[in-house]
One Martini backbone bead per residue (centre of mass of N, CA, C, O) as a GRO file, in nm:
protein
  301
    1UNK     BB    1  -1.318   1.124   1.930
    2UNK     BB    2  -1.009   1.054   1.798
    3UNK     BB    3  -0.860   1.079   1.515
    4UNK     BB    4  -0.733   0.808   1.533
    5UNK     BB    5  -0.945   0.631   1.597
    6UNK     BB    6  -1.120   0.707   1.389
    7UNK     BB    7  -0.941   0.610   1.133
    8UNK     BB    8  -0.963   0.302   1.218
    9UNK     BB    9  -1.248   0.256   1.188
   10UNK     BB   10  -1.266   0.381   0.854
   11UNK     BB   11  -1.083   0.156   0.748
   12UNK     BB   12  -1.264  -0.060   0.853
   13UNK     BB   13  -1.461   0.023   0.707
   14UNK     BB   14  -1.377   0.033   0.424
   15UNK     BB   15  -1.313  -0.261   0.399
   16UNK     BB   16  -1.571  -0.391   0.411
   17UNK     BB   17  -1.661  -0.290   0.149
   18UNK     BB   18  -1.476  -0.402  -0.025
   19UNK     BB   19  -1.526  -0.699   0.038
   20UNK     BB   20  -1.819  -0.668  -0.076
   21UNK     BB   21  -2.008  -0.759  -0.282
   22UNK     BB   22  -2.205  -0.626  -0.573
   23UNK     BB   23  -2.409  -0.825  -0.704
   24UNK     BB   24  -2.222  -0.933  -0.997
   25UNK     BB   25  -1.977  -0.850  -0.883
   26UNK     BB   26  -1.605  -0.862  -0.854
   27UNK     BB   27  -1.379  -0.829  -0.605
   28UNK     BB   28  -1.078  -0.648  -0.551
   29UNK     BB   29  -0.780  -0.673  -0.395
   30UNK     BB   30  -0.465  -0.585  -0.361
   31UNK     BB   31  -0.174  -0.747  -0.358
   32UNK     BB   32  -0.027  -0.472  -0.386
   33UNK     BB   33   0.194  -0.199  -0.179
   34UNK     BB   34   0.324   0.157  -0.226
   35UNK     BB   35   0.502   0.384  -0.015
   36UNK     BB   36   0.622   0.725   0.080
   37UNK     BB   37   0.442   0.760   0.304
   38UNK     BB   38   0.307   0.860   0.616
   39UNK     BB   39   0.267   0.679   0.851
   40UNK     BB   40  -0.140   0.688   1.045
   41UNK     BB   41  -0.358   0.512   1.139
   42UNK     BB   42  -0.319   0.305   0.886
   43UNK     BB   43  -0.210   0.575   0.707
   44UNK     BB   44  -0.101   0.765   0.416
   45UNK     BB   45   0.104   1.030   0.343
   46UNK     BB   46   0.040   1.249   0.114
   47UNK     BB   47   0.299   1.459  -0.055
   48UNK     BB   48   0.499   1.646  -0.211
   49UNK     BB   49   0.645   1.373  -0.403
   50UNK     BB   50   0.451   1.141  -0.336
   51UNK     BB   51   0.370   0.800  -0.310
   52UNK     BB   52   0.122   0.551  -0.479
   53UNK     BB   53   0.052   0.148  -0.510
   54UNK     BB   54  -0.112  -0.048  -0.728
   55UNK     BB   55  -0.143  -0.421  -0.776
   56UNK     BB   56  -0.338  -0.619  -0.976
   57UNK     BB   57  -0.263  -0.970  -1.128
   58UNK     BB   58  -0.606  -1.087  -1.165
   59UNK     BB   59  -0.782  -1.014  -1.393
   60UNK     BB   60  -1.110  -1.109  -1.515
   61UNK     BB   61  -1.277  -1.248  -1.783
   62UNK     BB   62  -1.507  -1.064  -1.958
   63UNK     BB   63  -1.780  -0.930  -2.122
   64UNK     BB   64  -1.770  -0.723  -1.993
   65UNK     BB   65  -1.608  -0.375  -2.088
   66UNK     BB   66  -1.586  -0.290  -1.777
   67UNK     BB   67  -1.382  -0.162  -1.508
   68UNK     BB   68  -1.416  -0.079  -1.161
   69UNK     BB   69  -1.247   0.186  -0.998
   70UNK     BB   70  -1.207   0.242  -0.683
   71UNK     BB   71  -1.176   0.509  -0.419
   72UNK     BB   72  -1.016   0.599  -0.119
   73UNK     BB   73  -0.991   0.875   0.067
   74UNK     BB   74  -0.802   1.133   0.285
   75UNK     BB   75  -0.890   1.435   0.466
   76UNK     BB   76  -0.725   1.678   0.602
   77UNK     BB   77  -0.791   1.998   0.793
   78UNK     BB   78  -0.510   2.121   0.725
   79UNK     BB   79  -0.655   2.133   0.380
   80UNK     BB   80  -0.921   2.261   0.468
   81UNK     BB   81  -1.246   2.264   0.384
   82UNK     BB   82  -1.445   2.057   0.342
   83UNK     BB   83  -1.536   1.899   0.046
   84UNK     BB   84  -1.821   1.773  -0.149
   85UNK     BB   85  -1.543   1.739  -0.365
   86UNK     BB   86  -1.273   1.595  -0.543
   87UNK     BB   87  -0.928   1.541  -0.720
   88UNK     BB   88  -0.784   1.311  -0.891
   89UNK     BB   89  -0.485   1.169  -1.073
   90UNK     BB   90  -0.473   0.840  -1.218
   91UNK     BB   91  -0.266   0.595  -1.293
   92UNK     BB   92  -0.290   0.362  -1.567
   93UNK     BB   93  -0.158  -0.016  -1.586
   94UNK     BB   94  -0.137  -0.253  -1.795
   95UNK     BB   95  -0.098  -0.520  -2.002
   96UNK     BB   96  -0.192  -0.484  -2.297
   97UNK     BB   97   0.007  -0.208  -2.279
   98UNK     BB   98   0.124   0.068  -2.287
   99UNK     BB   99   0.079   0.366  -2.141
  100UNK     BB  100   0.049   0.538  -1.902
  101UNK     BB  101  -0.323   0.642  -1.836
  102UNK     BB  102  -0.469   0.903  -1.745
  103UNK     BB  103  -0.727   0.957  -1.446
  104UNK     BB  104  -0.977   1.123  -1.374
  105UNK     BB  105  -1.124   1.162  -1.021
  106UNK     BB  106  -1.429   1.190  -0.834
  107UNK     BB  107  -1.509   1.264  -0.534
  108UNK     BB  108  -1.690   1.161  -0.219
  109UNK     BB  109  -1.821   1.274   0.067
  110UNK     BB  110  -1.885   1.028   0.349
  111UNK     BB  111  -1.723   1.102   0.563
  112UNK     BB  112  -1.707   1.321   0.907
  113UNK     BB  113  -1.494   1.478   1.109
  114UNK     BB  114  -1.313   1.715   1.253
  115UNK     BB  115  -1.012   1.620   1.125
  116UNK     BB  116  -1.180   1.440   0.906
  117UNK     BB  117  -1.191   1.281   0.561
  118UNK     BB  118  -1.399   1.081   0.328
  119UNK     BB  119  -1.361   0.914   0.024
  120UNK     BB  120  -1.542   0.875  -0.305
  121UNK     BB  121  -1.477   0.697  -0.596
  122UNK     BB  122  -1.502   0.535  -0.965
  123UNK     BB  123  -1.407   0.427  -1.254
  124UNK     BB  124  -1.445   0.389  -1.604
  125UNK     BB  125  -1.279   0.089  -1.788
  126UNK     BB  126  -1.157  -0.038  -2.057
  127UNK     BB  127  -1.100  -0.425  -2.075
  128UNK     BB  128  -0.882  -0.389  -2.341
  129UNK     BB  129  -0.668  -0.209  -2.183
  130UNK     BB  130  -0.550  -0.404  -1.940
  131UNK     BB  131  -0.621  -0.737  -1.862
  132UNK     BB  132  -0.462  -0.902  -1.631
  133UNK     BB  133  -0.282  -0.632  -1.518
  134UNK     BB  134  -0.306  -0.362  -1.278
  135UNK     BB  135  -0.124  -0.008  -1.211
  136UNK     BB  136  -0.198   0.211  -0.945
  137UNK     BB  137  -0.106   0.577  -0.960
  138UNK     BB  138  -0.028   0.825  -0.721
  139UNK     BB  139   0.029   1.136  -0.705
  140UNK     BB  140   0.149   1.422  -0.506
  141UNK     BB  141   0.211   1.654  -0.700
  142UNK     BB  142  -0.101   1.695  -0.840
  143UNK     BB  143  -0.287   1.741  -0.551
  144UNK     BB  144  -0.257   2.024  -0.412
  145UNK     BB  145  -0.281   1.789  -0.145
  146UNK     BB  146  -0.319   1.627   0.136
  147UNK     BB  147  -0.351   1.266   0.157
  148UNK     BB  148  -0.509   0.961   0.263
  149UNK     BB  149  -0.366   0.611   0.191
  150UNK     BB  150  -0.447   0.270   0.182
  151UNK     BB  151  -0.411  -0.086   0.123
  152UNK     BB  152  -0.736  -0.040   0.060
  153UNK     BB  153  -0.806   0.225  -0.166
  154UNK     BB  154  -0.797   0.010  -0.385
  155UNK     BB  155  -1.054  -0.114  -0.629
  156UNK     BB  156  -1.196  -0.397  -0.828
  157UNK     BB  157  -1.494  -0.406  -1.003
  158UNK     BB  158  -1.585  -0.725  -1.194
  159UNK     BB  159  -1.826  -0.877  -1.389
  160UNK     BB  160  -2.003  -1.114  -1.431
  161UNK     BB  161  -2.170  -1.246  -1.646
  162UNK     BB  162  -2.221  -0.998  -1.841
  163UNK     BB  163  -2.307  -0.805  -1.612
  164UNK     BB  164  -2.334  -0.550  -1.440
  165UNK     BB  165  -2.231  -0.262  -1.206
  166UNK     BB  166  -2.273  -0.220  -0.854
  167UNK     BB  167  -2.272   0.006  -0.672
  168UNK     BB  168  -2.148   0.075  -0.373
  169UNK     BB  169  -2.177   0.125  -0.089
  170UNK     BB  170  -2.124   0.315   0.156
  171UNK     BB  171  -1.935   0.348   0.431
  172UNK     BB  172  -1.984   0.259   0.742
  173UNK     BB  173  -2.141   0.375   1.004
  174UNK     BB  174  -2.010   0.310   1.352
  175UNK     BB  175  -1.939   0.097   1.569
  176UNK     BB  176  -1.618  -0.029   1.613
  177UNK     BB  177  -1.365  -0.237   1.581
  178UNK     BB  178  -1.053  -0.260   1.665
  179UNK     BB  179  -0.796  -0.316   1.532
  180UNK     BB  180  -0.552  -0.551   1.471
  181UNK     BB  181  -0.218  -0.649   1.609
  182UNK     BB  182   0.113  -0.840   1.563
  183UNK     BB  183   0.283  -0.623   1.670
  184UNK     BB  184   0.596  -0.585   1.823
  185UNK     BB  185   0.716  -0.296   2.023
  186UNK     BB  186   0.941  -0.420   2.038
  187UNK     BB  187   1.271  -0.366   2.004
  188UNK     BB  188   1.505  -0.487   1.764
  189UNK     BB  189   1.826  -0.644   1.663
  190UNK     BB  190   1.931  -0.639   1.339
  191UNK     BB  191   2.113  -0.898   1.175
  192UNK     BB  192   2.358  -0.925   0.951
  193UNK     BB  193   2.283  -0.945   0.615
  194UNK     BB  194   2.354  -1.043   0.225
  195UNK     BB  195   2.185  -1.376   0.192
  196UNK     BB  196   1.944  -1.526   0.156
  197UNK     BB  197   2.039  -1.809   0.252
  198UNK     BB  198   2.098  -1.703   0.546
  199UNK     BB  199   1.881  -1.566   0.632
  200UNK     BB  200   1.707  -1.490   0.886
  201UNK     BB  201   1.415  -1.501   1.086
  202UNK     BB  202   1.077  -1.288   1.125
  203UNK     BB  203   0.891  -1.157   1.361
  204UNK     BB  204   0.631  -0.959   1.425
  205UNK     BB  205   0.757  -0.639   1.441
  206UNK     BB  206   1.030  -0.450   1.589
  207UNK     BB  207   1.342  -0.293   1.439
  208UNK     BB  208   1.696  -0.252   1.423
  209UNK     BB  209   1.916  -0.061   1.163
  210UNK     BB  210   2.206  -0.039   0.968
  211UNK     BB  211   2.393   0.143   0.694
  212UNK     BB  212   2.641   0.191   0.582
  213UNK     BB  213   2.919   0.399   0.683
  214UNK     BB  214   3.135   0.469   0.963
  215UNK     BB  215   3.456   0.433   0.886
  216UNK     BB  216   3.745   0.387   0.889
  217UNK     BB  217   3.795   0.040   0.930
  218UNK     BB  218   3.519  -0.072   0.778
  219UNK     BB  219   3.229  -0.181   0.644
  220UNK     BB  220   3.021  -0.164   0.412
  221UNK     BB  221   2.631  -0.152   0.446
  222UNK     BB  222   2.425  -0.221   0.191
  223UNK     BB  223   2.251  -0.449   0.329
  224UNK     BB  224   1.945  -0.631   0.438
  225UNK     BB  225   1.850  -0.993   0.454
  226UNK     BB  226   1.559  -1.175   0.512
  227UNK     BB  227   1.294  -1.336   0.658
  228UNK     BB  228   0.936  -1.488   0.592
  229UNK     BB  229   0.679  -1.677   0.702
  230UNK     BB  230   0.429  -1.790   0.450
  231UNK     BB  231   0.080  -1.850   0.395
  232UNK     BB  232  -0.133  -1.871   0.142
  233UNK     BB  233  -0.272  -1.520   0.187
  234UNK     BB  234  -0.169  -1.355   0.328
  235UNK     BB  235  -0.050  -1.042   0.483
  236UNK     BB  236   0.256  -0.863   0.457
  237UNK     BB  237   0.387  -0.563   0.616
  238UNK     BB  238   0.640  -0.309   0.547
  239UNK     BB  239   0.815  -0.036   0.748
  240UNK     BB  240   1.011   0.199   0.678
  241UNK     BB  241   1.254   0.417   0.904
  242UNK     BB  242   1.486   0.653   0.724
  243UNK     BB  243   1.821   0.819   0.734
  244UNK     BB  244   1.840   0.730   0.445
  245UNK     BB  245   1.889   0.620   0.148
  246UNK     BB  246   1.663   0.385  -0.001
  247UNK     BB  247   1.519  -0.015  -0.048
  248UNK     BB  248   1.277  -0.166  -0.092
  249UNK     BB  249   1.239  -0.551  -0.084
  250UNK     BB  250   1.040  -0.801  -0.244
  251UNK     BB  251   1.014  -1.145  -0.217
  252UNK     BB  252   0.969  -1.465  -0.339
  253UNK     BB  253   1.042  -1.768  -0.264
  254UNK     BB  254   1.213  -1.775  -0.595
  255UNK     BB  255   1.358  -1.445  -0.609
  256UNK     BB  256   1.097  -1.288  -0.678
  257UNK     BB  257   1.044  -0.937  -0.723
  258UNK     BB  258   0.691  -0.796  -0.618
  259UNK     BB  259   0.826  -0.555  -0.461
  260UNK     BB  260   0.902  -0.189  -0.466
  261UNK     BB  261   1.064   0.097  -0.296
  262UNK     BB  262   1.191   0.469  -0.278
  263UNK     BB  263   1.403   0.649  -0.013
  264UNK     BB  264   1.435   0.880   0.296
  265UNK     BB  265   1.171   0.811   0.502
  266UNK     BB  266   0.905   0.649   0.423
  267UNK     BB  267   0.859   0.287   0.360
  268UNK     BB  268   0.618   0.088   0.223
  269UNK     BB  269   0.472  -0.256   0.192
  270UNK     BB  270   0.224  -0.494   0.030
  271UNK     BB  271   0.119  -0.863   0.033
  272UNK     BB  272  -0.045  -1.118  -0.089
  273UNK     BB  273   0.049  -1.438  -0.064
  274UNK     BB  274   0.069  -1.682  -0.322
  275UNK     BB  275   0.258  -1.842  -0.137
  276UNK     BB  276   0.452  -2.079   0.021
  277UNK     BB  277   0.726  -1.947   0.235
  278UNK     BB  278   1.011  -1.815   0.185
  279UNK     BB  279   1.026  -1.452   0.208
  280UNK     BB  280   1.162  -1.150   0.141
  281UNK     BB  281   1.355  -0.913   0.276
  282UNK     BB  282   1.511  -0.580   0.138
  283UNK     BB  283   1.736  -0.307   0.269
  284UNK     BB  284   1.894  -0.077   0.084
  285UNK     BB  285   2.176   0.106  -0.003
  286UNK     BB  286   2.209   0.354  -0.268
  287UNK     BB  287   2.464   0.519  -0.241
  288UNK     BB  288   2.719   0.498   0.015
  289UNK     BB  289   2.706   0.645   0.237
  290UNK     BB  290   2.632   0.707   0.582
  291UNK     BB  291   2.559   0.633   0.797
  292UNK     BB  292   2.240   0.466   0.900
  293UNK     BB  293   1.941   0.440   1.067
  294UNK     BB  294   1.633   0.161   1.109
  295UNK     BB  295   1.310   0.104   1.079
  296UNK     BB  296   1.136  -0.259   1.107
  297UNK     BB  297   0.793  -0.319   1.028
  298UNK     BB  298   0.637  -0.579   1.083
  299UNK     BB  299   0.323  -0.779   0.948
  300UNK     BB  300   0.113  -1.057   0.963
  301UNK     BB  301  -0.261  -1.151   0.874
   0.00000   0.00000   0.00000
């Protein structure tokens, strides 16, 4: 089986496990996903200065006093002999208040391919430095080896009912099916536009567009702004390939932005519809420096 095949298999794995009940906990998905990292096989591969964001909105609120984030990695074997144990230490923002506050995790090593191995470890957090809204950041920085993570790499499992929470089985290992992508592969090219009441409207595919300046006597391209129309529960993936500098930004039907990453290589955003209407994709030219194309791939599933 070849790498990229495993690795999607891997995702179709840790996503069931994710999704799956466990006890009496309440399993959460993140809402919301932002990524620096370089996208191969529906994972993102974070190294020094590499950053990726998991956002989840809605924590409830129960008796338990812990909530568990629990986290899937990915180690290619670039990074040397998979050990049956690594660390990562992820930074954690609740709406409580208060700076974020690092929280080292122990991942074991729970699938092996020839290429690739997947991690899972744990986090019990106390769930009233939380609140209602948690923002967990790992940074390529300190992890001192490429590690690969996925718009479902974190998740919150919360008790209900005052009972305890009971750790979830390893992802299923065997035969899956591949997923499903709506994306379609031919590039189109993006029209123009930096308003918002004007913006087109765009279907799940691959775009290309260009920012910047080209020369005397041209009008700088500051930003291009569309639309994309999700109903309620939906999940768009946006990823843009820029060869210069830029921010992506994802609106909601109200014009309020929901996610926000910038960079100068490949930028991640993710995140399930909370309403129905017209969300918004920006994706803005942060220096106003020379022209440069950049590749925007939708996908709304």
């Amino acid at each position: 089986m070849g790498g990229k095949s495993w690795l999607q298999k891997a995702t179709l794995a840790a996503t069931w496990a994710m999704v799956a009940v466990a006890g009496n906990a309440t399993v959460l998905l993140p809402d919301g996903f932002a990524t620096t990292g370089h996208g191969y096989a529906e994972w993102y591969w974070l190294s020094s200065p590499g950053h990726a964001r998991w956002e989840f909105l809605s924590i409830p609120s129960g008796a338990e006093p812990y909530l568990a984030v629990e986290t899937f990695l990915c180690l290619p074997a670039s990074a040397g002999a998979f050990p049956s144990q690594i660390q990562a230490r992820f930074a954690l923002a609740g709406s409580a208040g208060g700076p974020p506050q690092a929280w080292l995790a122990r991942l074991d090593r729970v699938q092996v391919n020839g290429t690739y191995a997947l991690y899972f470890g744990q986090l019990f957090i106390p769930r009233r430095t939380v609140g209602s809204r948690l923002v967990v950041t790992l940074n390529g920085a300190e992890l001192g080896f490429p590690v690969g993570v996925h718009p479902y790499s974190v998740r919150v499992a919360a008790a209900v009912g005052g009972g305890a929470i009971t750790p979830p089985a390893a992802p299923a290992s065997g035969p899956t099916a591949a997923p499903s992508s709506s994306t379609n592969s031919v590039r189109r090219l993006l029209p123009p536009c930096e308003s918002l009441e004007s913006a087109p409207f765009l279907s799940p595919g691959t775009y290309q567009g260009a920012l910047g300046w080209a020369g005397p006597g041209t009008v700088p391209a500051g930003k291009g702004v569309y639309r994309v129309n999700l109903r309620a529960g939906q999940i768009v993936s946006v990823r843009v390939e820029a060869g210069g500098p830029c921010r992506l930004v994802l609106l909601d039907p109200s014009g309020r932005p929901v996610g926000e990453i910038e960079g100068s290589s490949w930028l991640g955003l993710e995140y399930r519809a909370a309403a129905t209407g017209a969300w918004g994709i920006v994706v803005v030219c942060t220096n106003g420096g020379p022209r440069f194309d950049y590749t925007l791939t939708l996908e709304v599933r």
